[in-house]
N, C-alpha and C positions, 0 to 999 in steps of 0.2 A: 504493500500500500504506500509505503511512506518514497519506494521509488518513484515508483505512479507519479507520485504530487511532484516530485524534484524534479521528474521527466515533463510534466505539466507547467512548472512555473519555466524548467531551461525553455521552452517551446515560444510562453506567454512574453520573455524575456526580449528573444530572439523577434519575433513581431513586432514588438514595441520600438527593439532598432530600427529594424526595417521601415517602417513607416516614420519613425523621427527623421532618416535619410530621404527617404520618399520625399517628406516634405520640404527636405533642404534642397534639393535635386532639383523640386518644383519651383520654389523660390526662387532661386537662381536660373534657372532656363538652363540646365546642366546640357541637357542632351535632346535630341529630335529623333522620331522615328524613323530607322535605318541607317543609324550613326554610326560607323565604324571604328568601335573606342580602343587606341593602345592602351594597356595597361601595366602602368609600371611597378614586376612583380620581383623583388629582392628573395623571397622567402622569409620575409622576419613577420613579426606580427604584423603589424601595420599593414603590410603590402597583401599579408592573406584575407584578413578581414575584409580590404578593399576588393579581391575576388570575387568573395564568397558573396558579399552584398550584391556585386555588377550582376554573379549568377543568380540570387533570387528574384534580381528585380532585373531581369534581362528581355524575360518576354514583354511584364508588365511596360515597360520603355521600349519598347521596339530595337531593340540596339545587337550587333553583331561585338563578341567580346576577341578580342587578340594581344594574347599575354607577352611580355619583353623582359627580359631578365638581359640585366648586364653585369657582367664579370670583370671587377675592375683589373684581376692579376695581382692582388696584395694580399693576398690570404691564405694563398698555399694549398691546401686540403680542404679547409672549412669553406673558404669560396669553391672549392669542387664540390665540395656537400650541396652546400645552398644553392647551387645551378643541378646537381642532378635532382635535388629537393622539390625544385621549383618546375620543372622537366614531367617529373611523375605527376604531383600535382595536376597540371592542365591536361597529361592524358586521360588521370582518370574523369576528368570532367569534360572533357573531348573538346578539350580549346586547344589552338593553336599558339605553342610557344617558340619563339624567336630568340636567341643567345646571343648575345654582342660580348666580345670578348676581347677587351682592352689591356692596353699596358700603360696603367695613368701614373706610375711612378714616372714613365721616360717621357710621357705626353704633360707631369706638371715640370719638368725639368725645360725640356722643351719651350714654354709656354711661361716661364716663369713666376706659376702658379703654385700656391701653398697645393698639396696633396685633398684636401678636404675639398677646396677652389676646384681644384680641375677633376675631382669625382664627380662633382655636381654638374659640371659643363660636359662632361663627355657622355654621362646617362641623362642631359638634355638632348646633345647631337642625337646621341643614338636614337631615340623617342622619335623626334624629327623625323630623321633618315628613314626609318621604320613605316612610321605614317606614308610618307611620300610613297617608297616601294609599295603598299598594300593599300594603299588608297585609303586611309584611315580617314577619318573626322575630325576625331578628338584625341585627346588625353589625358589619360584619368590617374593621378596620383594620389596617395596616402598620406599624405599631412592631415596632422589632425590638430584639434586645440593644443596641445601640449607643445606642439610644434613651433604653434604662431605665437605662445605666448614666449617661449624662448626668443625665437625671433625678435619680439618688442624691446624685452630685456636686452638682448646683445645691439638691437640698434639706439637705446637710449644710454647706452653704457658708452658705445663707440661714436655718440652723436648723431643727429637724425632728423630730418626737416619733417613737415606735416606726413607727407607720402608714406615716410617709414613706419611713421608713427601706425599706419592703416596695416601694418602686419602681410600677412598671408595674402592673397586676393581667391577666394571660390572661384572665380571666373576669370583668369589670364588670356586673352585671346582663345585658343583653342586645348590650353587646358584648364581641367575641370580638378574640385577637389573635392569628392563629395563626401569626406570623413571632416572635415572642418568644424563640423556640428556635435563630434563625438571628444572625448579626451580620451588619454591614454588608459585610466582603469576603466572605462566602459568597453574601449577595445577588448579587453582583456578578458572583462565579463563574458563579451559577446563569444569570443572564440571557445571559452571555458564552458559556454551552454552547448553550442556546438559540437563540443569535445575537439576540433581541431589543431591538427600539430603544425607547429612553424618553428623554424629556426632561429637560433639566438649569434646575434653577432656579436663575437667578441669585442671588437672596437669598440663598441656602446659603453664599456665600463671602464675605457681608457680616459683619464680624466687631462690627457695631452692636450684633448680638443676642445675648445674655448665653449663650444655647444654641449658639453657632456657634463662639463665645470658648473654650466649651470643648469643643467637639469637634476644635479646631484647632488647638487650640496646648496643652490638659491631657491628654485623651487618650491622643495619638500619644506623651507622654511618656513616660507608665505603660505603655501597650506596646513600647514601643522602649527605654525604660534602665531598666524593673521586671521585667517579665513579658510575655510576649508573650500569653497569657491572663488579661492584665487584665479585659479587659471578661468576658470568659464567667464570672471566678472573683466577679466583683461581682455577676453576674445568678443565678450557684448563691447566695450570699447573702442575695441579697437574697429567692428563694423558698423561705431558712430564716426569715425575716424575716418573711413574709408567713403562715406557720405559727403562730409564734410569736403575730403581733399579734389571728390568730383565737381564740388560746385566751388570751389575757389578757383580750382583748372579753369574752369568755364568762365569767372569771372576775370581773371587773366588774361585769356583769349581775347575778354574783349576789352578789357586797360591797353591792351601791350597794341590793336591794334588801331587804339586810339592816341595813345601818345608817344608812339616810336616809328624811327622811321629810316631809314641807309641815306645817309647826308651824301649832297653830291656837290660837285666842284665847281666852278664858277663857269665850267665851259656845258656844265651840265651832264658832265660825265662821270658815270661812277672811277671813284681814282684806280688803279690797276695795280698798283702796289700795296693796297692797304684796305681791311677793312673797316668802313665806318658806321658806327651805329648812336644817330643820335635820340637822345627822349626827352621829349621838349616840353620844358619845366612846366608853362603853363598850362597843360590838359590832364600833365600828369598828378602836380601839387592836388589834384581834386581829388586823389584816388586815397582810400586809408591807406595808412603805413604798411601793414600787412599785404597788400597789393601791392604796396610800389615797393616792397621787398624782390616780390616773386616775377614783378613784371624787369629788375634789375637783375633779379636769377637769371632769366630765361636769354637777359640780352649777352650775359658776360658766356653762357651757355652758347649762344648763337657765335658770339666769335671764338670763343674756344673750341669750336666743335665739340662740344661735349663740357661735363660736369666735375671733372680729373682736378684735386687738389682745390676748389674754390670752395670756400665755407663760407658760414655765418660773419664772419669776420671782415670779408670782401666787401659782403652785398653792405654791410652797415661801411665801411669805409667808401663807397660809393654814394649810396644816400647820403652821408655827412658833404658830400660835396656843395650839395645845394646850399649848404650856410658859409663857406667860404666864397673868397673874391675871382672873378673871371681868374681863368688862364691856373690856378691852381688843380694840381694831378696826385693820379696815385699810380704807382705801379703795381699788378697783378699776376698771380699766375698766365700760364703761357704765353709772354711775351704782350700782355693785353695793358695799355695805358684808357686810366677815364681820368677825363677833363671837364672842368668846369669852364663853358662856353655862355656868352652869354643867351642862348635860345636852351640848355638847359644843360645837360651832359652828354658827352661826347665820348662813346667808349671805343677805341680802334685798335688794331693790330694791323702787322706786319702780313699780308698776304701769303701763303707757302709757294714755295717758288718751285712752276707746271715742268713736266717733262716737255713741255710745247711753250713756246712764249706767244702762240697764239690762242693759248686759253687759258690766259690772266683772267682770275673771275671778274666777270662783271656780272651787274645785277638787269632784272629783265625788266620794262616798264611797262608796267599796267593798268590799265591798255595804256598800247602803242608800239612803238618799233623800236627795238634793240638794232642794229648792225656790229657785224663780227668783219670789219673791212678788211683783215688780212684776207679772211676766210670767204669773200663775198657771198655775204650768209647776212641774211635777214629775219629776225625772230619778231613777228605778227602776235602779240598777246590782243583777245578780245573777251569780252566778259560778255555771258548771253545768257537772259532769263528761261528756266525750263516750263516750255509750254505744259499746261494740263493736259494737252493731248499725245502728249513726249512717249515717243517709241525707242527701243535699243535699237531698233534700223535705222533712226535718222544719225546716231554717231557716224562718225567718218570713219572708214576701213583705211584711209592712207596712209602711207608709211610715214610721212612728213606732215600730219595734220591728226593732230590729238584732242580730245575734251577731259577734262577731268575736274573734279567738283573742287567747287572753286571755297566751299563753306569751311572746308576740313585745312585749307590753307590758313596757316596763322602766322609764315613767316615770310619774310621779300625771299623772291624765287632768283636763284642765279644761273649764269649758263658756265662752265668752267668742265675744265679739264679731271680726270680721277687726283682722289688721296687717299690716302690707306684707310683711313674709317668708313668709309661709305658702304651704304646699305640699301637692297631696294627691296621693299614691298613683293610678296610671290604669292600671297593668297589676302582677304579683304579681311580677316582676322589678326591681320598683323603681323604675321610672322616672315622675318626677312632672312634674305642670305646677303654674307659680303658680296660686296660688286666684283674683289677681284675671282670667287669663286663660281660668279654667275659667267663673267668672260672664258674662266675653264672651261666648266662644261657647256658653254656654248662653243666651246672651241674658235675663239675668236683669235687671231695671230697676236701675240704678242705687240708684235709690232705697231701693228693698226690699234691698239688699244689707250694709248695716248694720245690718238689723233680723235677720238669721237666725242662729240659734243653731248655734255649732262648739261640735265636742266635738276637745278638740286633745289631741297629746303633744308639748307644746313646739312649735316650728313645721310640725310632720305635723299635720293636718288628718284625722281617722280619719272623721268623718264631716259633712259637712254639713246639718244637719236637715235632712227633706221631700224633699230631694234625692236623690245617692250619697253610699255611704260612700269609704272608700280601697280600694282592690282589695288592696294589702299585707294587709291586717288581716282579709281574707276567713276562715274557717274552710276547712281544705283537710281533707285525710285525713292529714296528721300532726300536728293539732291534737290538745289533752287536755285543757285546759280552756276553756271558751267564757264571755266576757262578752258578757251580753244587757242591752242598754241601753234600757229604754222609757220613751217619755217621753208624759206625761199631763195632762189638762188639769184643773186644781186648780178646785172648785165654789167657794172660794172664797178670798181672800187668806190668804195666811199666813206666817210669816219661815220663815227660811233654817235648816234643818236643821245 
């Protein structure tokens, strides 16, 4: 009898997950029916639960499951265990499993990435790569609360703007997290109703790893002499957090494209040697400070290509500008000078110098005509409202005549030559590859590779002349305005617009 009822409540238990995930799944918009989900399966708890959940609730979802284990080569035996672990596992549940079998000791040396860094990048690649070949959808990993609340902790420890503070995300472009709603001893529960066996990594109890440090010895503190819902009240948090950082983005987007703008020269030409980016005091001074933080972030971001080395530190020594006298500067990470001008601040750098001295960045005018006079090349930008009666047939099929939604632009578009960060767009979920690996397998020569014309937003790559453009920047059906970009071949030399 008294099995009966244990066998009763493990059953009543296991329900109760399932639908507490159901709902989180719902919430989120995890998945659609005939999704093709990888899933990323280690063999340890986490990653089995995450299974065994996708299998209950596979038909309910409509979803086709394909399992990925990767093998990072640091464990000897125990990673053979946990790949043949993992092997048997989806036979007997007749899922297709995939083995990726790395060597991330010589791939972080390489890379010059901590061991921890390039595990986590390499069973991203592999997920990717995985999807691609099988045509996948999504993907689906095992972070759970316990996970994201470490996270919070290691990004407020090591510093951390709004964004970080939002943890984990359930929905990263095309992965999904659908244990985010669970913490670690309910995992634990869940698998223990189940009776299911999973593997134990011994890493986990190495306290080398700055993530282990605090799951070991900070955690169990705040749960045991704070709150016993420590972690769950960090993760309601942190998806106020993640709320919040959506709508200041959005309010950003629209400060940054009201009071910034690429300062041009007296002959009206963007300079060729430098990039400038001014924000002009009077449209900006309206915005709160929290704004003209982030709308200061994004510019020092925009010349830097990226966010490498600038803190809290910067953006306030930039804002302080505005109280000192004209012509007073600061110097900044990557070679980036702001000036205090009188129209308001002046942030510029040194341009990186092209394998082409015919593709000095310039920026494109909107509308109107850029010329590229070495190049007798003419870049046509037009802005055109999308009829209510807008078809995918009226886009242009030419090679040299693109549209793409002009709403999702939020920075000045340039035409320039490749740099090593650049990335484009390869599905509308966001997910990019480097440019110089899109030239590989497109087998593009070398050579001709520094002669082709990008039309970039900063490190996005929207389009590669002659080539694709980015699939981000595609016109969909909640587009409203389209930028159409053609470009044309000049009868005869001429400067630069």
């Amino acid at each position: 009898m008294l099995n009966r009822v244990a066998f009763c409540c493990r059953i009543e238990y296991s329900l109760l997950m399932n639908k507490k995930i159901w709902n989180y799944i719902e919430t989120h918009h995890m998945f659609e029916k005939g999704d093709r989900v990888i899933a990323g399966i280690s063999g340890g708890a986490d990653s089995v639960c995450l299974l065994f959940v996708l299998l209950e609730l596979r038909e309910r979802l409509g979803i086709e499951i394909i399992a990925v284990h990767v093998n990072h080569g640091l464990r000897g035996e125990t990673a053979k265990r946990d790949e043949a672990f993992t092997r048997r596992l989806c036979e007997e549940h007749q899922i297709s499993c995939i083995i990726c079998r790395e060597n991330v000791e010589l791939i972080a040396g390489k890379r010059k990435q901590s061991i921890e860094e390039a595990g986590r990048m390499v069973r991203r690649e592999c997920f990717y790569r995985v999807m691609k070949e099988s045509r996948g959808t999504k993907i689906a990993l095992a972070h759970h609360q316990n996970d994201n609340a470490e996270t919070l902790l290691m990004n407020l420890a090591r510093g951390t703007g709004l964004r970080g503070l939002g943890g984990i995300r359930p929905v990263n472009g095309r992965i999904v997290r659908p244990l985010l709603c669970m913490n670690r001893r309910e995992i634990e529960e869940y698998l223990q109703t189940r009776e299911m066996n999973f593997c134990e990594d011994e890493t986990n109890a190495d306290d080398t790893y700055t993530r282990n440090r605090i799951r070991h010895r900070i955690v169990p503190v705040l749960e045991q002499e704070v709150n016993r819902q420590a972690v769950r009240h960090m993760n309601e948090t942190m998806e106020q957090l993640q709320e919040v950082w959506e709508y200041m983005r959005q309010q950003t987007d629209a400060a940054y494209k009201q009071s910034v703008e690429f300062r041009e020269n007296s002959t009206g030409a963007q300079s060729r040697d430098r990039i400038s980016i001014l924000i002009r005091e009077k449209e900006f001074t309206q915005f709160p400070k929290i704004l003209q933080k982030m709308v200061i972030q994004r510019c020092l971001e925009e010349a830097a290509s990226g966010a490498k080395d600038l803190t809290s530190a910067h953006i306030e020594a930039v804002l302080e500008l505005l109280k000192k006298q004209t012509g007073r500067s600061r110097n900044l990470p990557g070679k980036i000078q702001a000036e205090r001008v009188y129209e308001g601040i002046l942030i510029e750098k040194e341009a990186k110098k092209k394998e082409s001295d015919e593709f000095l960045e310039q920026m494109l005018k909107i509308p109107g005509t850029t010329r590229l006079g070495s190049r007798n090349m003419s870049i046509c930008c037009t802005i055109l409202e999308k009829d209510d009666d807008f078809s995918a047939e009226q886009i242009p099929q030419k090679p040299y005549t693109k549209w793409f939604d002009y709403d999702i632009i939020t920075r000045s578009l340039t035409v320039r030559g490749r740099q090593a960060e650049d990335v484009i767009g390869i599905d509308r979920e966001g997910r990019t590859q480097k440019l110089k690996s899109y030239f590989i397998n497109e087998k593009i020569p070398a050579k001709l590779r520094g002669e082709i014309p990008l039309i970039a937003e900063g490190s996005q790559i929207i389009w590669v002349v002659g080539y694709r453009m980015n699939s981000r920047y595609q016109v969909s059906d909640k587009t409203k305005r389209i930028l159409e970009i053609k470009i044309t071949e000049d009868k005869k030399d001429g400067r630069d617009n």
